[in-house]
Structures are given as structure tokens and as C-alpha cells.
C-alpha positions as CSV (number, residue, x, y, z in Angstrom):
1,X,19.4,-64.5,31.0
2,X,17.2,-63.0,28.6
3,X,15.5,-60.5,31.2
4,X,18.6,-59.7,32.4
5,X,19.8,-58.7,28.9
6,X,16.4,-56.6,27.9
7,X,16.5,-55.2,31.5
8,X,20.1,-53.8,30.8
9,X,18.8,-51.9,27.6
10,X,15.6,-50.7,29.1
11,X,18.4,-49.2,31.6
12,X,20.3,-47.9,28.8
13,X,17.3,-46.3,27.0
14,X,16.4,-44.8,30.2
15,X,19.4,-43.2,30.4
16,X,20.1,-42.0,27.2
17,X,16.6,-40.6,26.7
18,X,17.2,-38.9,30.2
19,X,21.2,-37.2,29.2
20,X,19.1,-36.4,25.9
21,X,16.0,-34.4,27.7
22,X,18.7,-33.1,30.0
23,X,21.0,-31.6,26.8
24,X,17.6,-29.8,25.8
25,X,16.8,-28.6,29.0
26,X,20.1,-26.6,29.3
27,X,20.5,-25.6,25.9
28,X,17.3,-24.7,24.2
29,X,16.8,-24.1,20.6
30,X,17.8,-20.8,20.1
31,X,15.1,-18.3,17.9
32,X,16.4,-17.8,14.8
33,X,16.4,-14.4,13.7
34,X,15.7,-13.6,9.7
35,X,15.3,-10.9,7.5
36,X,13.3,-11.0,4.8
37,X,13.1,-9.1,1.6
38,X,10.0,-10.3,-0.4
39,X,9.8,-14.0,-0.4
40,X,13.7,-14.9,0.4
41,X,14.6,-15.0,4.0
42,X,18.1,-15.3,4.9
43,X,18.3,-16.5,8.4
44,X,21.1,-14.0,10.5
45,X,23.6,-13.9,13.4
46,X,22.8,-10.4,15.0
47,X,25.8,-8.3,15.9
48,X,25.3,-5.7,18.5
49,X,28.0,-5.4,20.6
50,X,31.5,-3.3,20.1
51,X,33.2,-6.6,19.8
52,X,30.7,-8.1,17.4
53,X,29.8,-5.0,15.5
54,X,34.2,-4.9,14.9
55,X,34.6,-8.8,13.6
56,X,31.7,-9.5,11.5
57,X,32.2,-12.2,9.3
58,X,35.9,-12.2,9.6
59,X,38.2,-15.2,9.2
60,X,34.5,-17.2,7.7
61,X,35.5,-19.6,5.2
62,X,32.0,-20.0,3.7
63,X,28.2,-18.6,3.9
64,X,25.4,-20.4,3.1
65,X,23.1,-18.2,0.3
66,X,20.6,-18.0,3.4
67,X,22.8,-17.1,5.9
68,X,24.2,-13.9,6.8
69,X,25.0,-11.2,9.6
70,X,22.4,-8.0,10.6
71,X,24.6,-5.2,12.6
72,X,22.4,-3.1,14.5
73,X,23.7,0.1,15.4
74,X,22.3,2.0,19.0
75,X,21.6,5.0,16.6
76,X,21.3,6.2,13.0
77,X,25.0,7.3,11.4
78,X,27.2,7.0,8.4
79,X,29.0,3.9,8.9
80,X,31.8,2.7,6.7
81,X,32.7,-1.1,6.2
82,X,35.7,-3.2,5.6
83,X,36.9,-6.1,4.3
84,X,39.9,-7.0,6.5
85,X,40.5,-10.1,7.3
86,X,37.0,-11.2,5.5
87,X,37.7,-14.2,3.4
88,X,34.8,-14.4,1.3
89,X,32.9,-12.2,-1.4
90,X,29.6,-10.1,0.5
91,X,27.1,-7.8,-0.9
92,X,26.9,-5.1,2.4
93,X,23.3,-3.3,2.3
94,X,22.8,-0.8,4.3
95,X,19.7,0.1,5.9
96,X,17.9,3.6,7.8
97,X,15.3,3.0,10.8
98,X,12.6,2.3,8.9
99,X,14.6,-1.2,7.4
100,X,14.7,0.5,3.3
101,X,17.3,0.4,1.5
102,X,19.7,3.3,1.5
103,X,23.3,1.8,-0.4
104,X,24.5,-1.5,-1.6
105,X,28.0,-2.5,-1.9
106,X,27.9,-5.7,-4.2
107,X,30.5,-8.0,-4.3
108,X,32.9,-6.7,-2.1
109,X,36.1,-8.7,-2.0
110,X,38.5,-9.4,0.5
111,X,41.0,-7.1,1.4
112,X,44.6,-8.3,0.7
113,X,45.9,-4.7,1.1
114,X,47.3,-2.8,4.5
115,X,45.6,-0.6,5.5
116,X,42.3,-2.2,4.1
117,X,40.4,0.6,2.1
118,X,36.8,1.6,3.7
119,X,33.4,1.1,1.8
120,X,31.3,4.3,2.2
121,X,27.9,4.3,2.1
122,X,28.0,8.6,3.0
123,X,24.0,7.7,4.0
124,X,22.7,7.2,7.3
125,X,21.6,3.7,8.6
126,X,20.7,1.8,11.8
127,X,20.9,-1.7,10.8
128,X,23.9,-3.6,7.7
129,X,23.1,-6.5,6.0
130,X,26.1,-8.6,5.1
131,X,25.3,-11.6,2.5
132,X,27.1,-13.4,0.0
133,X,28.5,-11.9,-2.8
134,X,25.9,-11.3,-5.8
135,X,22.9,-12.7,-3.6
136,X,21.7,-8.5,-3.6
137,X,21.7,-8.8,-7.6
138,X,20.6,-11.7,-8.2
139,X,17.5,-11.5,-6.1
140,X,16.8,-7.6,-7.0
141,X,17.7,-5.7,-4.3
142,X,17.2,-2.0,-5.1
143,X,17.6,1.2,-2.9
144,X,14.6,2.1,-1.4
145,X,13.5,-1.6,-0.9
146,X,11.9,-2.5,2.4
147,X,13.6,-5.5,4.4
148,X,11.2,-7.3,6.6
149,X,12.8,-8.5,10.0
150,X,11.8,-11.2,12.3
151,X,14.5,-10.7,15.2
152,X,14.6,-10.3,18.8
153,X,15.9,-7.0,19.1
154,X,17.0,-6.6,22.9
């Protein structure tokens, strides 16, 4: 009786094990992407895409302080933001080709008007940073900083 039990969870560990090795095989870890600006990384979801570049952070509840979302544009342009249908607070840097700082929008709030109004930067940049609200403050962010990036950009 006893064998019989321990061989039925040597089976089960078998098993489980295997559906676990199996789960990792089809799904591995993803490389998180970060920017960094001196020793604070925030760790990003990239947006590249129409579809992505359009939603952002819309209809997010919450962002950790080390989260947030890089856009990357195909080329260098003036490109305004907007708060609709954001529900949290964001500090929106924007960034030129060489990742420094060209305008900061701090503490942007969400947009509870129709039409939404536009944040203008009127500076060119390749790449927006959006973080939570007073993270750009509070950690010093300046035009003219340099942003380090550790992302896969394909």
C-alpha cells in the first residue's frame, strides 16, 4: 500500500514538473525593457505601433513608481499628447534622437473635458516617456538630461 501511495506522487511530481517546464518552454520570460536616468530605472512597456502609440496608458487604474510606457516614433516630429481617457496623474517627457531631454509635462491630469485639450511640447522628439505623476520632479529631471535605454528596439 505504501509504494503504491509514494508511486502515485512520484507520478504526480512527474507531471507537474513536466506541465511546469512545458508553460516555460512556450512562454519565455520576456526581456524587460528600462530606461534609466541616472541611478533610477523604471522598467517600460514599449509602444510602437499605430494602435499602441494611440492608447497609451488609457483606462490604467494604477502605475507602479518604476513602471511606465516609452513611445518610439519611426522619425523625429512635434508630437502632442493627451489625456483622454487616462485615469491617472503622468509626468510625459519628451525626448530627441539622441535620448536628452527636450520638454516635460508634469503632472498631467486626466481629462474630464470633450474634446480633451492637447499637451504641446512645439520641440522635436523620437521617443515619450510617460511616468507617474511628480516621479520627473521628484527625481530631478531637467531638460537637456540624458535617458539611458536598455530596450530591444526592433
Amino acid at each position: 500500500m505504501k509504494r503504491k501511495i509514494l508511486l502515485v506522487v512520484i507520478i504526480l511530481f512527474i507531471a507537474i514538473l513536466g506541465t511546469i517546464l512545458l508553460a516555460l518552454t512556450n512562454h519565455p520570460a520576456e526581456k524587460q525593457s528600462q530606461v534609466c536616468f541616472r541611478n533610477y530605472c523604471f522598467y517600460v512597456e514599449l509602444s510602437k505601433t499605430p494602435e499602441e502609440l494611440s492608447s497609451g496608458l488609457m483606462f490604467r487604474e494604477r502605475l507602479d513608481d518604476n513602471r511606465g510606457m516609452l513611445f518610439i516614433f519611426e522619425t523625429e516630429g512635434d508630437y502632442p499628447f493627451w489625456m483622454k481617457n487616462t485615469l491617472i496623474p503622468l509626468d510625459i517627457i519628451w525626448l530627441n534622437k539622441n535620448k536628452e531631454v527636450v520638454f516635460i509635462s508634469e503632472n498631467a491630469q486626466p481629462c474630464k473635458e470633450d474634446p480633451c485639450p492637447s499637451i504641446e511640447p512645439h520641440k522635436d522628439a523620437k521617443y515619450v516617456l510617460e511616468i507617474n505623476g511628480g516621479l520627473s520632479q521628484k527625481l530631478g529631471f531637467k531638460i537637456g538630461d540624458k535617458i539611458n535605454f536598455n530596450i530591444d528596439i526592433r
